[in-house]
PAKELO-800429 format. One record per residue (C-alpha): x, y, z; residue in one letter; residue number from 1. Coordinates in Angstrom, 1 decimal, padded with zeros to 4 digits. Each point is the difference from the previous one (the first is absolute). Example, Ala and Ser with C-alpha at 12.3 -4.5 7.8 and 13.67 -1.06 7.14 Angstrom:
// residues 2
> 012.3, -004.5, 007.8, a, 1 .
> 001.4, 003.4, -000.7, s, 2 .
//
This chain:
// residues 147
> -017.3, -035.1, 033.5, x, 1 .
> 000.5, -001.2, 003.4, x, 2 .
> 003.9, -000.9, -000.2, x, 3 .
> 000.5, 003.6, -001.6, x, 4 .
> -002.0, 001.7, 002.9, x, 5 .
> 001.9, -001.6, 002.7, x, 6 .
> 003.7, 000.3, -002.0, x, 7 .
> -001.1, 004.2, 000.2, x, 8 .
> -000.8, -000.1, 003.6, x, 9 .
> 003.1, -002.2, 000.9, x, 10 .
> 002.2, 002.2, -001.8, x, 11 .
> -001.5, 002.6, 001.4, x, 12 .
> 000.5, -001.3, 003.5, x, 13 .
> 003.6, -000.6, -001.1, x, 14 .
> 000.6, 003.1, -001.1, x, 15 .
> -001.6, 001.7, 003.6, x, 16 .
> 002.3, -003.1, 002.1, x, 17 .
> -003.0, -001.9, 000.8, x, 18 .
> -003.4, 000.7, 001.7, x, 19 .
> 001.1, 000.4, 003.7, x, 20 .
> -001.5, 001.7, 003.2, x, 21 .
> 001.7, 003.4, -001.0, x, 22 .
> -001.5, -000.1, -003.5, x, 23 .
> -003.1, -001.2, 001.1, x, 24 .
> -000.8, 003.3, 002.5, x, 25 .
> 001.5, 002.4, -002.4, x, 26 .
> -002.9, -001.5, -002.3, x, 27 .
> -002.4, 000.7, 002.5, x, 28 .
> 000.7, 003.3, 001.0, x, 29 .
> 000.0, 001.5, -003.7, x, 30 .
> -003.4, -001.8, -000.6, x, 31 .
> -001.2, 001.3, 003.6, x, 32 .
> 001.8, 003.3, -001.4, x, 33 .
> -001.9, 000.1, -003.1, x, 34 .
> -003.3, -000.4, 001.7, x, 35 .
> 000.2, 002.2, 002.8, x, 36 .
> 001.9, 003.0, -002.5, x, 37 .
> -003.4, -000.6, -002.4, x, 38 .
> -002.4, 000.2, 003.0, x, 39 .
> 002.0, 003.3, 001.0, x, 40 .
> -000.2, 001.5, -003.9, x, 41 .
> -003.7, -000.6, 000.2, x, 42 .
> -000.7, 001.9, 003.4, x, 43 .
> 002.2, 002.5, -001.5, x, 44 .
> -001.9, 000.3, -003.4, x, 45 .
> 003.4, -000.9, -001.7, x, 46 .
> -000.3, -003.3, -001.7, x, 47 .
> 001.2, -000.6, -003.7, x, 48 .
> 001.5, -002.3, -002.1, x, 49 .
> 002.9, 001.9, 000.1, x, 50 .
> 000.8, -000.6, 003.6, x, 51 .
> -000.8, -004.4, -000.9, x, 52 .
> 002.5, 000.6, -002.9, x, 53 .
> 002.7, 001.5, 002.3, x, 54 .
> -000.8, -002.5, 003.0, x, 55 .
> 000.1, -003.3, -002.3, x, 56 .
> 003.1, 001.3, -001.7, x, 57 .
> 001.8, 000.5, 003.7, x, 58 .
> -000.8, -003.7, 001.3, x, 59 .
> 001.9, -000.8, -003.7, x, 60 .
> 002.6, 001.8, 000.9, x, 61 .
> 000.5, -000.9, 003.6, x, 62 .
> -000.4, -003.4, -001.1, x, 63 .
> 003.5, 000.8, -002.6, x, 64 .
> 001.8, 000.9, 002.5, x, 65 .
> -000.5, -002.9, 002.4, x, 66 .
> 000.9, -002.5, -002.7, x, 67 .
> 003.1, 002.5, -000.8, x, 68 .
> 001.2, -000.3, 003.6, x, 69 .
> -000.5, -003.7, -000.2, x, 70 .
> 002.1, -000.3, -003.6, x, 71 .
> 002.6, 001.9, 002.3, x, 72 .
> -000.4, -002.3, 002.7, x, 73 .
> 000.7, -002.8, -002.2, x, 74 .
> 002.7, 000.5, -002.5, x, 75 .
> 001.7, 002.8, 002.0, x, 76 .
> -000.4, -001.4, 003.8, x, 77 .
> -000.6, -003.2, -000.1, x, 78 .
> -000.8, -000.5, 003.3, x, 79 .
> -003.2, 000.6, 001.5, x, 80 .
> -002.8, 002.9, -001.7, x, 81 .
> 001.3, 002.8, 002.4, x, 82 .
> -000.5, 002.7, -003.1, x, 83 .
> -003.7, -001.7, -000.4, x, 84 .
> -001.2, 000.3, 003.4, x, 85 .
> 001.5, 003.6, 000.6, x, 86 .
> -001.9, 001.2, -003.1, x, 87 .
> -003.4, -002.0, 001.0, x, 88 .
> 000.4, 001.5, 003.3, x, 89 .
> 000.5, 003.3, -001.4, x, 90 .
> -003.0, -000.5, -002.6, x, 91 .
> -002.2, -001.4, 003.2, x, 92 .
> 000.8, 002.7, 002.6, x, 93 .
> -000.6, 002.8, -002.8, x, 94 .
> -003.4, -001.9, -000.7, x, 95 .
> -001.1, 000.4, 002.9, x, 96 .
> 001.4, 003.4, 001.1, x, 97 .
> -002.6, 000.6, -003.0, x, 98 .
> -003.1, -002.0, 001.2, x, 99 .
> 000.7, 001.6, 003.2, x, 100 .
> -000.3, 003.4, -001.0, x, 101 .
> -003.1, -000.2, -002.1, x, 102 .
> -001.8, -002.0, 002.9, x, 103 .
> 001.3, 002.9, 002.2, x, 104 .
> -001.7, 002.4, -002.2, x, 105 .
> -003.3, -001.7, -000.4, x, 106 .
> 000.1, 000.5, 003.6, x, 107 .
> 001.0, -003.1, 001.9, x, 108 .
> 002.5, 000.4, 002.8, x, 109 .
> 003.7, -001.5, -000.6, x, 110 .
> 001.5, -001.8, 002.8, x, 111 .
> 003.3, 001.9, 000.4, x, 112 .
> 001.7, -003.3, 000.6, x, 113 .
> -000.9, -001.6, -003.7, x, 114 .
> 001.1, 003.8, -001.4, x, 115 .
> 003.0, 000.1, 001.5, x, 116 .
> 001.4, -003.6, -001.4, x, 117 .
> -001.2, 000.5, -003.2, x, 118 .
> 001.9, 003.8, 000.1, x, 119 .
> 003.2, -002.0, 001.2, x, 120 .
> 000.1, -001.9, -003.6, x, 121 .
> -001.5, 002.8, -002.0, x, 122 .
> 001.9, 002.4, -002.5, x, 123 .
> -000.1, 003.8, 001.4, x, 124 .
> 000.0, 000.4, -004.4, x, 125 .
> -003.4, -001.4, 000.9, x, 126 .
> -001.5, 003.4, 001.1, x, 127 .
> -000.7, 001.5, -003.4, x, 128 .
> -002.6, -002.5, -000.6, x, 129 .
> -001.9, 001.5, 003.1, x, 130 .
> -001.5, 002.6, -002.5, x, 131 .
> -001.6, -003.1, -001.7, x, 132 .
> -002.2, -000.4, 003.0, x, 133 .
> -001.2, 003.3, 000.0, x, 134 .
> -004.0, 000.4, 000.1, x, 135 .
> -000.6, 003.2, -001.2, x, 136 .
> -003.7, -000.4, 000.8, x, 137 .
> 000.4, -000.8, 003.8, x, 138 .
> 002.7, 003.1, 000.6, x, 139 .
> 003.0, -002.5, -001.0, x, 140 .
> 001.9, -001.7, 002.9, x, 141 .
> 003.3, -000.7, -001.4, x, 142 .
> 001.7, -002.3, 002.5, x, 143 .
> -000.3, -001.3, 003.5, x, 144 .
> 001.3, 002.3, 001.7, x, 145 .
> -002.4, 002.5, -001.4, x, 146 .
> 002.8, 002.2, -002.0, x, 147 .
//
């Protein structure tokens, strides 16, 4: 039971290029993510299973694309894991645009110097997801800057 267990999680690190620092904080911003976004849904009366279904299944599919860009990096580059640590940086800085915002909107001040590296990696695509952090039962601050 043991050799199976750890031939999943090394194919698994395989398939992700290995267990590095980048991996590592992307890991802990979507579990700081997932925490802080379900401490938001409860102030905000908003919490379902729904919202657990939808979060789990975007960690599985952040998670794809890494070890995509890391297949790429391989067999296609062959040098280095440029594609891997683009899309982990990507994954990382929209992480925690997102933990960001709902901590914003709990009502903690932001230090506009953390905001404004994370905004240098984010995607402006990311903006529609702003809705997301809507609490209709507080008057719904959308965003930072208060739009």
């Amino acid at each position: 039971m043991k050799t199976i267990a750890a031939a999943i999680w090394k194919g698994i690190g395989c398939f992700l290029g290995g267990f590095d620092g980048p991996l590592t904080a992307l890991v802990i911003f979507m579990i700081l993510n997932c925490i802080i976004k379900i401490v938001y849904l409860l102030s905000c009366k908003r919490y379902s299973w729904k919202e657990n279904v939808r979060a789990v299944g975007r960690i599985l599919l952040i998670f794809v694309m890494v070890g995509l860009a890391n297949i790429l990096d391989v067999q296609l580059i062959d040098r280095g894991s440029v594609l891997r640590i683009a899309v982990i940086l990507f994954y990382l800085s929209c992480e925690g645009r997102e933990i960001l915002l709902y901590v914003h909107n709990l009502g903690l001040p932001v230090p506009d110097r953390l905001w404004d590296v994370l905004q240098k990696y984010a995607d402006p695509m990311t903006d529609r997801e702003d809705n997301d952090l809507r609490c209709k039962s507080s008057g719904g601050v959308q965003n930072r800057d208060g739009d």
